[in-house]
FISEMAR-553653 format. One record per residue (C-alpha): residue number from 1; x, y, z; residue in one letter. Coordinates in steps of 0.05 Angstrom, whole numbers, plus 5000, padded with zeros to 4 digits. Example, Ala and Ser with C-alpha at 12.3 -4.5 7.8 and 13.67 -1.06 7.14 Angstrom:
2
<atom><n>1</n><east>5246</east><north>4910</north><up>5156</up><res>A</res></atom>
<atom><n>2</n><east>5273</east><north>4979</north><up>5143</up><res>S</res></atom>
//
This chain:
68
<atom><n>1</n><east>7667</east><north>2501</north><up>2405</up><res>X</res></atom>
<atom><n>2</n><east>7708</east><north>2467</north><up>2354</up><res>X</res></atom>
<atom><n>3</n><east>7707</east><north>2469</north><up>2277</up><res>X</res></atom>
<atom><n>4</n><east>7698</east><north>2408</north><up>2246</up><res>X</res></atom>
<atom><n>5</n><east>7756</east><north>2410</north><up>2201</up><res>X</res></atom>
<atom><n>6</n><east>7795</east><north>2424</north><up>2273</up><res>X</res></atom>
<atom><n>7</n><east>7863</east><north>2400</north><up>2270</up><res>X</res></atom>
<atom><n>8</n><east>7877</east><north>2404</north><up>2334</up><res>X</res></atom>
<atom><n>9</n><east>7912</east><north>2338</north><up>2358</up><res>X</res></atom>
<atom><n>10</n><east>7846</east><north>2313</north><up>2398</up><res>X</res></atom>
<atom><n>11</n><east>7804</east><north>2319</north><up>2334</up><res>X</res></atom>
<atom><n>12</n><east>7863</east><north>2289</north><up>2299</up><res>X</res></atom>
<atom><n>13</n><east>7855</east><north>2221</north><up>2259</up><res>X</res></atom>
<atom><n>14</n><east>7923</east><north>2181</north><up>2264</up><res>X</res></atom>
<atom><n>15</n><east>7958</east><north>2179</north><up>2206</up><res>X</res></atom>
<atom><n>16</n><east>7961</east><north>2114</north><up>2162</up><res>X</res></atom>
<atom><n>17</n><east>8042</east><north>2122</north><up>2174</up><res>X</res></atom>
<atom><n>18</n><east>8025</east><north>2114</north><up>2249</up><res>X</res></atom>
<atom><n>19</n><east>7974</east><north>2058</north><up>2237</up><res>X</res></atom>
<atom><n>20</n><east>8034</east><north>2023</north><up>2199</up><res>X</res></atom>
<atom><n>21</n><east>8082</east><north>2033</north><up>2248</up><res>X</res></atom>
<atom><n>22</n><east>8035</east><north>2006</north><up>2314</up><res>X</res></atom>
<atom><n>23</n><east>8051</east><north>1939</north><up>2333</up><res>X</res></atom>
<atom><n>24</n><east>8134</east><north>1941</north><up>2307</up><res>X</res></atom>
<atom><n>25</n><east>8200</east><north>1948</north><up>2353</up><res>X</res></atom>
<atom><n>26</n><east>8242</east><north>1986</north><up>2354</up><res>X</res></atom>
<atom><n>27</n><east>8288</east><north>1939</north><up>2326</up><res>X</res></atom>
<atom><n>28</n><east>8248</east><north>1916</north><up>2260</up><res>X</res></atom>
<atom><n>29</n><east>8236</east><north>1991</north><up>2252</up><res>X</res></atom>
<atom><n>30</n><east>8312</east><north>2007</north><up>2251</up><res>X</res></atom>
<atom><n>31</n><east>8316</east><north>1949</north><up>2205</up><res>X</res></atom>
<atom><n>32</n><east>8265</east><north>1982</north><up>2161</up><res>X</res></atom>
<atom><n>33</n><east>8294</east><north>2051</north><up>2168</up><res>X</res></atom>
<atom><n>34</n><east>8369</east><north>2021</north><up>2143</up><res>X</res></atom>
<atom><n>35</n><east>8338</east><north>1979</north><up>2091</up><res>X</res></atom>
<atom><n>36</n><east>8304</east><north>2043</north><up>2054</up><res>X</res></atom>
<atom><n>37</n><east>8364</east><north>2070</north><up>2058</up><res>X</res></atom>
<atom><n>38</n><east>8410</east><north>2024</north><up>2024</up><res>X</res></atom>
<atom><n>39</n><east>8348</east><north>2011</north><up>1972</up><res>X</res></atom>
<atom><n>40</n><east>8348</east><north>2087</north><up>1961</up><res>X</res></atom>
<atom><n>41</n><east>8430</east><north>2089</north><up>1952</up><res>X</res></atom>
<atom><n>42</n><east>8427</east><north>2032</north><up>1909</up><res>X</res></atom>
<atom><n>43</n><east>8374</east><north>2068</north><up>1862</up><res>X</res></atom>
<atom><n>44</n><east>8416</east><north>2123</north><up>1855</up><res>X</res></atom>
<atom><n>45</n><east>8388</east><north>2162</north><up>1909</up><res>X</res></atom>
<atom><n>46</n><east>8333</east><north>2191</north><up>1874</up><res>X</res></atom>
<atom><n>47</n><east>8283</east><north>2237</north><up>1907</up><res>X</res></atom>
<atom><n>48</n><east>8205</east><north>2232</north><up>1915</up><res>X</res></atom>
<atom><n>49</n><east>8207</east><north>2161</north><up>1921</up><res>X</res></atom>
<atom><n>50</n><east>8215</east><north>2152</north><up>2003</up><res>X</res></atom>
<atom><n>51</n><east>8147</east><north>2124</north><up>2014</up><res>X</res></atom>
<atom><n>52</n><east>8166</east><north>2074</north><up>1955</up><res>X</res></atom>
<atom><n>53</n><east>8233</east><north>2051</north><up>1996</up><res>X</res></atom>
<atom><n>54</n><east>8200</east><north>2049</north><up>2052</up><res>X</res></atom>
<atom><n>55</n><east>8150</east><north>2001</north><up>2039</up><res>X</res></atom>
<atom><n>56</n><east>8192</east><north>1959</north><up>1994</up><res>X</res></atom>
<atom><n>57</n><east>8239</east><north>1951</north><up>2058</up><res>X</res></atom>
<atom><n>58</n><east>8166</east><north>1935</north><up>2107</up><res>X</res></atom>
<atom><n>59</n><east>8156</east><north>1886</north><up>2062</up><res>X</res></atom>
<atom><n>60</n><east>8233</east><north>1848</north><up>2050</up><res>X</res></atom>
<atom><n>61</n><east>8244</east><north>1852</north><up>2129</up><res>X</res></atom>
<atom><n>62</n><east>8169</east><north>1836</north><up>2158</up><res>X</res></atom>
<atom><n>63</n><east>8156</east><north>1784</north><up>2109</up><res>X</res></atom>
<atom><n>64</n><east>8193</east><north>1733</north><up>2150</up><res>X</res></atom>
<atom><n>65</n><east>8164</east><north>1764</north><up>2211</up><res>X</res></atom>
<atom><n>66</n><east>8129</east><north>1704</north><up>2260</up><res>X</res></atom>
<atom><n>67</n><east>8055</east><north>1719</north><up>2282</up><res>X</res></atom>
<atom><n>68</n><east>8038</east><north>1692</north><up>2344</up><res>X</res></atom>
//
C-alpha cells in the first residue's frame, strides 16, 4: 500500500515548472530558453538567479503573445 508522502511518479503532483510550461511551443519555449540566457550573460552571469532569468524572459517574450 502506498505511503502518503510516496513519491512515486503516480502519487506525484506536477510541478509548478510543468504547470508553467503547459500550453507553450516549442518555439516560444526556445525563445524563452535563449532569452534567459542572454539576460543571464548580460548580468554577468551570475549564479542562483536561473528561476529569476527565466521568468523575466516568460514575461518579455509572452507578453505580446495573442490569446485566442
Amino acid at each position: 500500500m502506498p505511503h502518503a508522502n510516496d513519491a512515486s511518479p503516480t502519487n506525484a503532483q506536477p510541478s509548478q515548472a510543468a504547470n508553467a510550461v503547459q500550453g507553450l511551443s516549442d518555439t516560444e519555449l526556445d525563445r524563452i530558453r535563449w532569452r534567459a540566457h542572454a539576460l543571464w550573460r548580460e548580468d554577468g552571469c551570475q549564479q542562483g538567479r536561473d528561476r529569476e532569468y527565466w521568468e523575466r524572459a516568460e514575461l518579455e517574450i509572452l507578453k505580446g503573445r495573442r490569446s485566442y
